[in-house]
ZAMARGU-4260 file (C-alpha; in steps of 0.2 Angstrom, whole numbers, plus 5000, padded with zeros to 4 digits):
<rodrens>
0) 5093/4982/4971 | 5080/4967/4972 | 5073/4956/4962 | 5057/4964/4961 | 5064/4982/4962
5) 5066/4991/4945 | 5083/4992/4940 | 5092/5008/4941 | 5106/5004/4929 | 5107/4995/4913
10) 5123/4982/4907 | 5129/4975/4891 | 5138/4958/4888 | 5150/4964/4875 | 5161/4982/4873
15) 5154/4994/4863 | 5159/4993/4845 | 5152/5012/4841 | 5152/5027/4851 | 5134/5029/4850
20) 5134/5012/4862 | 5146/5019/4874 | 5140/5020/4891 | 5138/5039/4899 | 5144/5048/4913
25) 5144/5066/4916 | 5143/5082/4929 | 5135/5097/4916 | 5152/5101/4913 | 5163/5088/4907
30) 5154/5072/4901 | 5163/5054/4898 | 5158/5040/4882 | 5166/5024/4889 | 5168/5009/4879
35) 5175/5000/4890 | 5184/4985/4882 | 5198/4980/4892 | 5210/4977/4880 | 5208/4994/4872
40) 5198/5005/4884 | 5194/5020/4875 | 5185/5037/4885 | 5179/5051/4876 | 5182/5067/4885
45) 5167/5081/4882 | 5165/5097/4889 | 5151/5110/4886 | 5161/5125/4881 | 5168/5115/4866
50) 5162/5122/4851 | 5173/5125/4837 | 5173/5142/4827 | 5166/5144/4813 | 5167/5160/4808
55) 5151/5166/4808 | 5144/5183/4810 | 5136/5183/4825 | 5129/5200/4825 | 5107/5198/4827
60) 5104/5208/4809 | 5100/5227/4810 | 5081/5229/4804 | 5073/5239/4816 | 5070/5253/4805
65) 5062/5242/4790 | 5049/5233/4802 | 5035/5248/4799 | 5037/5244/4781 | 5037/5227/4783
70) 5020/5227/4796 | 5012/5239/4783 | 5013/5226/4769 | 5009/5210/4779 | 4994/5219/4789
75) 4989/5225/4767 | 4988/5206/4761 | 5006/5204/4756 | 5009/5186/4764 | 5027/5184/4757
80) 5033/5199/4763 | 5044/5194/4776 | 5054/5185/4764 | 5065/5199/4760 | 5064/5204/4780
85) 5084/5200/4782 | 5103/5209/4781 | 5108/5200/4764 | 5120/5187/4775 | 5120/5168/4770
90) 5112/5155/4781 | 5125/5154/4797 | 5123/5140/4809 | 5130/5141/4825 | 5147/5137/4832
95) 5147/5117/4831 | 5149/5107/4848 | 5164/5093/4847 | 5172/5081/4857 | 5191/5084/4865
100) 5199/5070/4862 | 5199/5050/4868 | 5209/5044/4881 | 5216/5027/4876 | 5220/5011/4886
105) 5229/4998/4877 | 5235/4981/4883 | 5241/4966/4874 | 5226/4955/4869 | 5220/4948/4886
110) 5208/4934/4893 | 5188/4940/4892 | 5180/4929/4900 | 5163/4933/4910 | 5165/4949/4900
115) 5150/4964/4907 | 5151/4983/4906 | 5135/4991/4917 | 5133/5008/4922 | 5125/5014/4939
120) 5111/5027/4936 | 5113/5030/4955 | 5132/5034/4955 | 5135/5037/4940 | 5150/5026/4938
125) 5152/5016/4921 | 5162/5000/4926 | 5169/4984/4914 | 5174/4967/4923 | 5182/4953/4916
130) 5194/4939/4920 | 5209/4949/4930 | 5202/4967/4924 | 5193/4979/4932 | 5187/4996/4924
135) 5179/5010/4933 | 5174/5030/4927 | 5162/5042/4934 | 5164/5060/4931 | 5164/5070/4948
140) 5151/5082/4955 | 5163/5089/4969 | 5178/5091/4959 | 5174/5092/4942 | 5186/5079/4936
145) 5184/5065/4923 | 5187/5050/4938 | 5195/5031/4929 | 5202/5019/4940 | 5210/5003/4932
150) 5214/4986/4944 | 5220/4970/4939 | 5235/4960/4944 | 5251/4965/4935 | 5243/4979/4926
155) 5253/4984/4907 | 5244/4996/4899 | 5250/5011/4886 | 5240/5026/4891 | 5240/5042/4876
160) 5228/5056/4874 | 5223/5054/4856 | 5213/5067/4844 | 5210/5057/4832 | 5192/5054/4832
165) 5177/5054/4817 | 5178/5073/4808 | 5191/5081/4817 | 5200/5093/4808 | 5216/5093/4795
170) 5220/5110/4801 | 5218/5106/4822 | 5236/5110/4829 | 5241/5097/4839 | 5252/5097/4853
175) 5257/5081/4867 | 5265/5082/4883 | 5270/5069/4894 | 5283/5070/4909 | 5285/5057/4924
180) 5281/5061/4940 | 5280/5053/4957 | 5264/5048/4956 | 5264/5041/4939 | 5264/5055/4924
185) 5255/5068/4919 | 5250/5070/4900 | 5241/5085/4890 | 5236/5087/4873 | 5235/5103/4868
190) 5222/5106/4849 | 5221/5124/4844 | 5206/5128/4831 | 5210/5131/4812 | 5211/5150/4808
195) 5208/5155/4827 | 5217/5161/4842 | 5207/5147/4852 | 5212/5131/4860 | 5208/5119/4870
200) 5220/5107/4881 | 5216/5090/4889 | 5225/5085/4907 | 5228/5068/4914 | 5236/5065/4930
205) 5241/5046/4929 | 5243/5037/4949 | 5251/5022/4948 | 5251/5010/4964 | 5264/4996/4961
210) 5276/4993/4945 | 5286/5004/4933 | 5279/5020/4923 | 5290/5025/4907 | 5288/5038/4894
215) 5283/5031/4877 | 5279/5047/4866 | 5266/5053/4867 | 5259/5041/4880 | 5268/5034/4894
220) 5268/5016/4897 | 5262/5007/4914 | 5270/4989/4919 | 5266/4976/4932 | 5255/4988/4939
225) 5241/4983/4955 | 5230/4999/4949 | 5230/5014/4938 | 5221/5032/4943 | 5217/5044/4930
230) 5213/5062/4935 | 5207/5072/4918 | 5200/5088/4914 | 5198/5100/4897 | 5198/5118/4896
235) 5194/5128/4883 | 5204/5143/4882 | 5213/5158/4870 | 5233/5159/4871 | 5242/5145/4881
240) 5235/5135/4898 | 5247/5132/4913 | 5247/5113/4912 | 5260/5111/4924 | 5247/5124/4937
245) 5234/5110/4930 | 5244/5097/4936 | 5246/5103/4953 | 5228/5104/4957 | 5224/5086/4948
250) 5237/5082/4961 | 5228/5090/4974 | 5215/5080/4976 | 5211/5064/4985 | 5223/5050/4977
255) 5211/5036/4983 | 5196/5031/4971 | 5185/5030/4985 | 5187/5044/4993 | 5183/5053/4975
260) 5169/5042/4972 | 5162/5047/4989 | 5162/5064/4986 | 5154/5064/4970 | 5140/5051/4975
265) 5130/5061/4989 | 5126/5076/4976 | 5123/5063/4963 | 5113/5050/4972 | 5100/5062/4982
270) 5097/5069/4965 | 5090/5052/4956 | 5085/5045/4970 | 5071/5058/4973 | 5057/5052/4960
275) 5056/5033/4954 | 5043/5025/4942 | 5038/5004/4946 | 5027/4998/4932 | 5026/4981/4940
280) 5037/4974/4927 | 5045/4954/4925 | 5059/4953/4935 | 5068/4943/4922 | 5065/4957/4909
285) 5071/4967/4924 | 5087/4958/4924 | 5090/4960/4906 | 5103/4969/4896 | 5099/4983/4887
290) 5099/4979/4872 | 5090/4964/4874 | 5076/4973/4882 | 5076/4985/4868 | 5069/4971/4856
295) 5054/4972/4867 | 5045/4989/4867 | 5030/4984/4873 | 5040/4977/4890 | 5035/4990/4906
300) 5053/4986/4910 | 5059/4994/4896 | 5049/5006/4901 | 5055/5009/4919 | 5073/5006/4913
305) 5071/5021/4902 | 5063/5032/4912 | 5077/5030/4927 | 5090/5033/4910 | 5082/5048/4905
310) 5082/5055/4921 | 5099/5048/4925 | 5108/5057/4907 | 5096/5072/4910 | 5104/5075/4926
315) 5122/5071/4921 | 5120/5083/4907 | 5114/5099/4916 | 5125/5108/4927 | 5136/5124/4918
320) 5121/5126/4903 | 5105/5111/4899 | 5106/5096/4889 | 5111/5103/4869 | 5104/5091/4855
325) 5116/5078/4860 | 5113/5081/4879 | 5134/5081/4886 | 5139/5069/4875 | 5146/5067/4856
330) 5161/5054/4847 | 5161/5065/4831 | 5165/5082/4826 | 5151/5083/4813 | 5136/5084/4825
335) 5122/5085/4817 | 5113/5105/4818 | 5128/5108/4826 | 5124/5099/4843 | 5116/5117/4848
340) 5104/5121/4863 | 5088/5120/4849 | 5076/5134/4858 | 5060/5133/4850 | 5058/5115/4854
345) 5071/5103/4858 | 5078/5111/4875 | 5062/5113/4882 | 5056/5095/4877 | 5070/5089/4884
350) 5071/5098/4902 | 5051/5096/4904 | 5051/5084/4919 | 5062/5095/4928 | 5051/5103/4941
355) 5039/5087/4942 | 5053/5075/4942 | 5063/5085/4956 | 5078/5088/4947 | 5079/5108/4951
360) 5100/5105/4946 | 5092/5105/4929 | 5083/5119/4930 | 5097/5130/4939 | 5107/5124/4923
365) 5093/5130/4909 | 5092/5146/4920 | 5114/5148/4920 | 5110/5148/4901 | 5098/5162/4901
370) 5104/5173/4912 | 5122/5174/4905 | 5114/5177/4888 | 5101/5191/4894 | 5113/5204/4888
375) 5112/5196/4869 | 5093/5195/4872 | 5091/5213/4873 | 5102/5217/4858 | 5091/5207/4848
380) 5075/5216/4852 | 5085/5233/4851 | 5092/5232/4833 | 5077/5218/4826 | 5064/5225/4831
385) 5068/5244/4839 | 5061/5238/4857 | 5068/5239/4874 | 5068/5223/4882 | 5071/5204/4876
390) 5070/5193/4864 | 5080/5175/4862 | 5084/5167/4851 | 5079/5151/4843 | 5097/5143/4841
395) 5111/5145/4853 | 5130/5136/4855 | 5131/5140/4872 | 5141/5157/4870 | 5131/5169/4861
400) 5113/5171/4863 | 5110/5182/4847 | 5098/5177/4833 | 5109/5178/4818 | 5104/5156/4813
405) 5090/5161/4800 | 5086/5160/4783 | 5071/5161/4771 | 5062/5143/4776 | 5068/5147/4793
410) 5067/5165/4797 | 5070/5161/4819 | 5073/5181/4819 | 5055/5183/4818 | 5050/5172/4834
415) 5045/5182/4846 | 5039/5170/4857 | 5054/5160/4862 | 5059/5172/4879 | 5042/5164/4887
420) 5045/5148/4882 | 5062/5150/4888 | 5058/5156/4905 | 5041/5146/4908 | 5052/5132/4917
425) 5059/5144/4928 | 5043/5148/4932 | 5038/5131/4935 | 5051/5130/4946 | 5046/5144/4957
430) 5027/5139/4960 | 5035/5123/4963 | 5045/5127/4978 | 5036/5143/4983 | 5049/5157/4979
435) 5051/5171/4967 | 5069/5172/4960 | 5073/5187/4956 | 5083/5184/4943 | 5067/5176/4935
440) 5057/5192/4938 | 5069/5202/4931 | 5071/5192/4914 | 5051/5193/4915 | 5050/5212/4916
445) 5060/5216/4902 | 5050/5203/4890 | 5036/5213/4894 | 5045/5227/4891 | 5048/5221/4874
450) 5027/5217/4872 | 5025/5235/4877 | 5034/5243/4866 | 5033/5229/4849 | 5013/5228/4853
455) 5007/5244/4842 | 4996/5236/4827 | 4975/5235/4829 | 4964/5225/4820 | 4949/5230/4814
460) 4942/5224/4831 | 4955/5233/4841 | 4964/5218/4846 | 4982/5221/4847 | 4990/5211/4831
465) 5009/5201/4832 | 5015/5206/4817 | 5027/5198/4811 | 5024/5180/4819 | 5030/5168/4814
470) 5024/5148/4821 | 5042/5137/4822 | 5045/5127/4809 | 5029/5129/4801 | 5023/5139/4787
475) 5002/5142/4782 | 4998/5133/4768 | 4994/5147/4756 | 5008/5160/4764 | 5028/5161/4768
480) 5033/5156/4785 | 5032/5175/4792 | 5015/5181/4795 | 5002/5186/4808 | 4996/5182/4823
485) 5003/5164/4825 | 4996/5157/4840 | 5009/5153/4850 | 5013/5170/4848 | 4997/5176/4855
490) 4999/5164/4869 | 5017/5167/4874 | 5013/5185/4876 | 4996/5184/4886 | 5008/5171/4899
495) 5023/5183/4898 | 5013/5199/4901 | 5000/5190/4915 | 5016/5183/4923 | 5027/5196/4923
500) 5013/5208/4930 | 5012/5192/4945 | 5030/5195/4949 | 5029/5213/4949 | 5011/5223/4957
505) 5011/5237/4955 | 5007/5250/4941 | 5018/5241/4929 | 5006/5226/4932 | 4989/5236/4927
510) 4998/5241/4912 | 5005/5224/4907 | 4988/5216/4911 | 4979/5229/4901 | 4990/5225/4886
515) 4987/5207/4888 | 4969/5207/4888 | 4970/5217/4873 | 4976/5201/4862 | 4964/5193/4852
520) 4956/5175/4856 | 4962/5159/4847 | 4955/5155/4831 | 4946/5139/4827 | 4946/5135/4809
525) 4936/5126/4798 | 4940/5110/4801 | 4934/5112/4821 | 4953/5113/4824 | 4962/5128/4835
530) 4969/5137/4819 | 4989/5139/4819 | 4986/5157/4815 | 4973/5167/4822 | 4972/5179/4805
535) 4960/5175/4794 | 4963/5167/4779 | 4978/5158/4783 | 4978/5140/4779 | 4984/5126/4792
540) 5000/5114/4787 | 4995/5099/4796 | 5008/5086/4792 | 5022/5096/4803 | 5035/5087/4816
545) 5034/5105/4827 | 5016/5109/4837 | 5019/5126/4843 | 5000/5130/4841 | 4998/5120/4856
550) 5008/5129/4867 | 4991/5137/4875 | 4989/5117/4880 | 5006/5112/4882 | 5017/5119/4895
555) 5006/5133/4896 | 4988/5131/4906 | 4978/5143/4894 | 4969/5129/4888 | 4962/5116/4900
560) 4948/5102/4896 | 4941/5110/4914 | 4943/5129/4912 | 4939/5130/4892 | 4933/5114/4885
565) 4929/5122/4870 | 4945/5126/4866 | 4951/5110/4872 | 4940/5102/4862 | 4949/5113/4844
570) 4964/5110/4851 | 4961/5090/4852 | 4953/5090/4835 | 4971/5099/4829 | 4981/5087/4840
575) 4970/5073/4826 | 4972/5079/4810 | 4994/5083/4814 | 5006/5073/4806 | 5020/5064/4811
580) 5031/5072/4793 | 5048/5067/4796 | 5047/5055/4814 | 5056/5064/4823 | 5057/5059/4841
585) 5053/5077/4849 | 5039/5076/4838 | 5031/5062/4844 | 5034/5065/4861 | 5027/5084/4861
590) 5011/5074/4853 | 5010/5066/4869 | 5014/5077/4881 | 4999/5088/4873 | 4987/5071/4872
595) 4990/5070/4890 | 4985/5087/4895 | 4968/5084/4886 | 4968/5066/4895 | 4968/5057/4878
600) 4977/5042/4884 | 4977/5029/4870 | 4983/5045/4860 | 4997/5043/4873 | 5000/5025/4869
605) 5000/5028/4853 | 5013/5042/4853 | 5025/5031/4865 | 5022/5017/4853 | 5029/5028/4839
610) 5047/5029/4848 | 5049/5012/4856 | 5043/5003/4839 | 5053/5012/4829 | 5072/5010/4835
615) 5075/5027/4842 | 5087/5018/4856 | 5105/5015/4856 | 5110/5002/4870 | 5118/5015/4879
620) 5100/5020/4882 | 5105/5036/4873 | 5091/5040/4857 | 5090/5047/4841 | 5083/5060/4830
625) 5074/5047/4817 | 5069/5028/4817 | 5082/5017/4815 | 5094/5025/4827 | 5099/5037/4813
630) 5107/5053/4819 | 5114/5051/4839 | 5100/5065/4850 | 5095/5066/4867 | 5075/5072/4864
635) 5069/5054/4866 | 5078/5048/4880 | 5078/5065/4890 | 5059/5069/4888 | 5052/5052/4888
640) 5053/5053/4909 | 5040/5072/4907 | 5027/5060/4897 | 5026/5047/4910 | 5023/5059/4925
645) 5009/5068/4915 | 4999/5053/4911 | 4999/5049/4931 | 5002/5067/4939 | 5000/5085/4934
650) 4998/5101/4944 | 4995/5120/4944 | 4996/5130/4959 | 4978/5128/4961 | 4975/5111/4953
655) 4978/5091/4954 | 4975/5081/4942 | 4977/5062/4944 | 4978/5047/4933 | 4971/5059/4918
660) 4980/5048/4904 | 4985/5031/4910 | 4987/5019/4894 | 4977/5002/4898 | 4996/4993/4892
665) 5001/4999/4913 | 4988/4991/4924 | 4998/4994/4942 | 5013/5002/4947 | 5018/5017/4957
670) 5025/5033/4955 | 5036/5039/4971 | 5043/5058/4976 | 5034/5069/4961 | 5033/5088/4965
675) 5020/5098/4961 | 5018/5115/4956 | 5008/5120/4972 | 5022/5114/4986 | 5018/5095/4987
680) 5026/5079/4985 | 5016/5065/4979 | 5019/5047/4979 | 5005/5037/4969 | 5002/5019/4967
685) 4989/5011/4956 | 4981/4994/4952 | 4965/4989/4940 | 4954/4995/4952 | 4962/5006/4964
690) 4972/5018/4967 | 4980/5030/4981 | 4989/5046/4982 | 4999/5052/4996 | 5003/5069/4996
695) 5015/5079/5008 | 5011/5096/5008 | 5026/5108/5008 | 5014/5124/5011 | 4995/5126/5016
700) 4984/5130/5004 | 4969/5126/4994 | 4968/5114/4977 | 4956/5106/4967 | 4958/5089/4966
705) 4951/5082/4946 | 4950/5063/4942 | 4938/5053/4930 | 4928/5054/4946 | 4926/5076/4943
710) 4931/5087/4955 | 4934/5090/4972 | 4941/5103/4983 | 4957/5098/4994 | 4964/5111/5010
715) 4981/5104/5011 | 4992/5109/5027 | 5009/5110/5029 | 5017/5094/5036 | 5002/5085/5036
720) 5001/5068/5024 | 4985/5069/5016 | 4979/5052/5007 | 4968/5050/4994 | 4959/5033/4989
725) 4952/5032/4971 | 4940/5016/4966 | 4938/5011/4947 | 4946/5026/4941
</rodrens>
């Protein structure tokens, strides 16, 4: 780093007194909280595939053979039917994510002097210095292992496995193992679930170079030591886990921290280092702790810090499944909506720089999820709605991808628009690096599938009608939440069927086409405003955190200020008259990924205002759900990097669009290494009065370029820099 580069790592001057504040590290597997005070270090161990059962019924509810009836009466006027549209069951959340267990370093109370804990976005390593103690963790790419290394002359330390942490059950059977070995020791705690056959069992492997290792039940205790390696890992699992097998392979790898470290930084590091944003920030607000710089919200080095954080946890979080609500990260059993993958916003939100922000691990990770899950997806659409094909759900723990998480105010059986949603970064991906998974194509043929066969009901027009729809989390003001014709339902399955029928020419295409042409057009209500159901007589709920309506905008490209301004115009005059409701962060952020696409960029400001005003981050640069840092959630930080590439760049296959929604609080900076979706990289710098692009085109092809300027047409070539020069834009 220099002193005018921004900083790609954020530092504290004190430990963290609260889990929230712990420092993160992670691989999309296992993820670390350090607290990192030396004279009792305490590492949270995480692991995606811990969620806890809960006994819920996870089978989707068998209603096929009422949805005629239930079609026939919302199609007659009957706007509360769907109410009763349900098995009888209670209202089942998901299994609930939790954290293993802490790992705990405790030394008599030592000297803190020039006490600092920092962690490296580009390496991923969380580190805490002070007089005569070092402490180091990352969690390993390569090998999957939770990495902590501990120097310091004549360490003493008592090292334990401890599952003692906020909610944790009474009934968690609980089981410790430690044994010396000559390396150091190896410990395990073993916690099996209340009322279930499964478990889960936490592995250390404890190196010790210098000094005496003795077993102190259930810990072991480490004296005049010169350093201390810990190798840890967690499985989830269903009878007992070999530990000693466990042992052996922690044993197996490299015994030296920089060896591991080396392994693990070359994935990690070409990974963040590929996009950066400079605002032009103060380099002494550069050089500022975090939670100093935090005080500051209108500081563009709170902004740059935040942006390389979001992209930094976003990263660490993806790898076996996405970011869940919490990201890879949690200190408390009790996580609030049960730490889930949140479908019919939240995961999306959070993964939406992906493709611009060149992290495709991410988007391999949201497509793991998917694809194991497919199998759940078509049971849905089989015994909910009697269709071949697919249908996801709008809650998921990871394992089962049914829709049984549902009740009267939220009846998420009815979304049908949820597998387009899911699969449109995927798509993204795709136009972004000029291929056609097939795995993608596949999952895309069977949600037209579904289309073909749910698709059945006219209108008087003889426009194909989605009934029931249902708009997430939103409800007409004069109806129940199940209705007709929301209109992210009409967009998802124009995109899904038009898309679909690109990945597949053929007759299945005409057919899909046809079916998609047959959808009625968005409605625009009285109030100028694209309606959020195209039935008439529906009433719009505009004070609502969620803004599916906008989906047409908003990933989607069905509405452009360039292809349909009118629409864009209802769909701006909608974006006005919504609400904040509750302040949740997603909310906001949505608000401003959708301003941006309509190139409103004091609505922008505004939107970012909303979350850097109101307290949403922790100093671990971790956010919340609402103001105040109440309720530990990754939406802000993980999406607040996809709002600052689409007020400088954003793409189609066909299209550029530059600087559409700049707010006037960023004068100069420059954005470096952005993808876009027809093959290019892009590296953008920007002043009061000028501005250049210079784009490195992956593939030839044709795009219009759009700035306040208008429009022009661009013939790009393969491995040819083409630079752009923009005055008073």
């Amino acid at each position: 780093m220099t002193a005018t580069a921004p900083v790609h790592g954020t530092w504290e001057p004190r430990p963290a007194a609260r889990w929230e504040d712990a420092f993160l590290s992670g691989n999309g597997h296992h993820g670390a909280l350090v607290f990192g005070d030396p004279n009792s270090e305490r590492v949270i161990v995480t692991h995606h595939t811990l969620v806890r059962p809960n006994g819920s019924d996870t089978r989707p509810p068998q209603l096929a053979a009422d949805l005629p009836a239930l079609q026939d009466r919302l199609l007659a006027g009957d706007r509360a039917a769907a109410e009763s549209f349900t098995d009888g069951r209670p209202h089942q959340w998901v299994q609930p994510f939790h954290p293993a267990f802490q790992i705990r370093l405790n030394r008599a109370s030592g000297d803190l002097r020039d006490y600092r804990r920092d962690v490296d976005f580009t390496t991923g390593v969380v580190s805490a210095t002070c007089t005569g103690w070092t402490g180091r963790v990352f969690v390993s790419r390569a090998d999957d292992v939770i990495v902590q290394h501990v120097t310091g002359p004549g360490l003493t330390l008592d090292i334990d496995l401890d599952h003692r942490l906020p909610g944790a059950p009474a009934g968690l059977g609980i089981g410790h193992g430690a044994v010396l070995t000559p390396e150091g020791a190896l410990l395990s705690l073993r916690s099996r679930y209340p009322d279930s056959d499964r478990a889960f069992t936490g592995v250390t492997q404890v190196t010790v170079t210098g000094g005496t290792t003795t077993l102190v039940p259930p810990g072991v205790r480490v004296e005049g030591a010169r350093s201390v390696l810990l190798l840890t890992r967690v499985r989830r699992h269903t009878g007992e886990l070999d530990v000693v097998a466990e042992g052996r392979a922690l044993r197996a790898l490299p015994p030296e921290y920089d060896e591991l470290l080396d392994r693990h930084a070359a994935p990690h590091r070409t990974a963040y280092e590929r996009v950066t944003l400079d605002l032009a920030a103060d380099p002494a607000e550069r050089a500022l702790p975090g939670s100093e710089l935090l005080t500051r919200p209108r500081s563009a080095a709170l902004l740059e810090r935040l942006f390389a954080a979001g992209r930094y946890h976003l990263l660490s979080a993806s790898g076996l499944c996405p970011p869940r609500l919490t990201g890879l990260w949690t200190g408390d059993w009790n996580t609030a909506w049960s730490g889930a993958f949140t479908n019919d916003a939240n995961l999306n939100l959070q993964t939406a720089s992906a493709a611009a922000a060149a992290l495709p691990e991410v988007t391999e990770a949201h497509a793991n999820l998917i694809h194991r899950q497919l199998p759940d997806w078509r049971d849905n659409a089989r015994t909910i709605f009697g269709t071949r094909g697919a249908v996801a759900p709008a809650h998921t723990d990871g394992e089962s991808g049914h829709a049984y998480h549902y009740s009267r105010e939220y009846p998420l059986h009815l979304w049908t628009a949820g597998a387009d949603w899911l699969l449109k970064p995927l798509v993204d991906h795709d136009e972004t690096h000029g291929t056609r998974d097939p795995r993608t194509a596949a999952a895309l043929a069977e949600v037209a599938l579904f289309y073909e066969d749910f698709l059945t009901r006219t209108d008087e027009h003889g426009h194909l009608v989605v009934v029931p729809s249902y708009s997430p989390e939103n409800r007409p003001a004069n109806a129940s939440w199940g209705t007709i014709n929301a209109a992210m339902d009409l967009s998802a399955a124009r995109h899904a069927l038009r898309t679909a029928a690109a990945y597949h020419p053929g007759p299945d295409a005409d057919r899909w086409r046809a079916l998609a042409d047959r959808l009625p057009p968005h409605r625009v209500n009285e109030d100028g405003a694209l309606a959020e159901w195209a039935w008439p007589g529906l009433a719009d709920s505009y004070d609502h955190r969620h803004l599916s309506h906008l989906y047409g905008v908003w990933p989607l490209d069905e509405i452009t200020p360039y292809d349909t301004p009118d629409l864009a115009a209802a769909a701006h005059r909608a974006l006005e008259l919504r609400g904040a409701e509750n302040d949740s962060a997603h909310g906001h952020l949505h608000h401003a990924l959708i301003a941006a696409r309509l190139r409103d960029a004091d609505r922008v400001a505004h939107a970012l205002g909303q979350v850097l005003d109101g307290d949403f981050f922790h100093a671990s640069l971790m956010s919340a759900h609402y103001p105040k840092r109440d309720v530990y959630n990754a939406d802000a930080a993980h999406t607040l990097p996809a709002v600052l590439i689409e007020m400088l760049v954003q793409s189609t296959p066909d299209r550029l669009v530059l600087l559409p929604a700049l707010p006037a609080a960023y004068p100069s900076g420059a954005l470096r290494g952005v993808r876009t979706r027809f093959g290019a990289e892009i590296d953008l710098t920007w002043t009061r009065d000028r501005a250049t692009a210079v784009i490195r085109p992956g593939r030839t092809h044709r795009v219009e370029l759009r700035t306040s300027s208008g429009a022009e047409s661009l013939h790009l070539v393969a491995g040819e820099d083409h630079v752009l020069t923009l005055r008073a834009w």
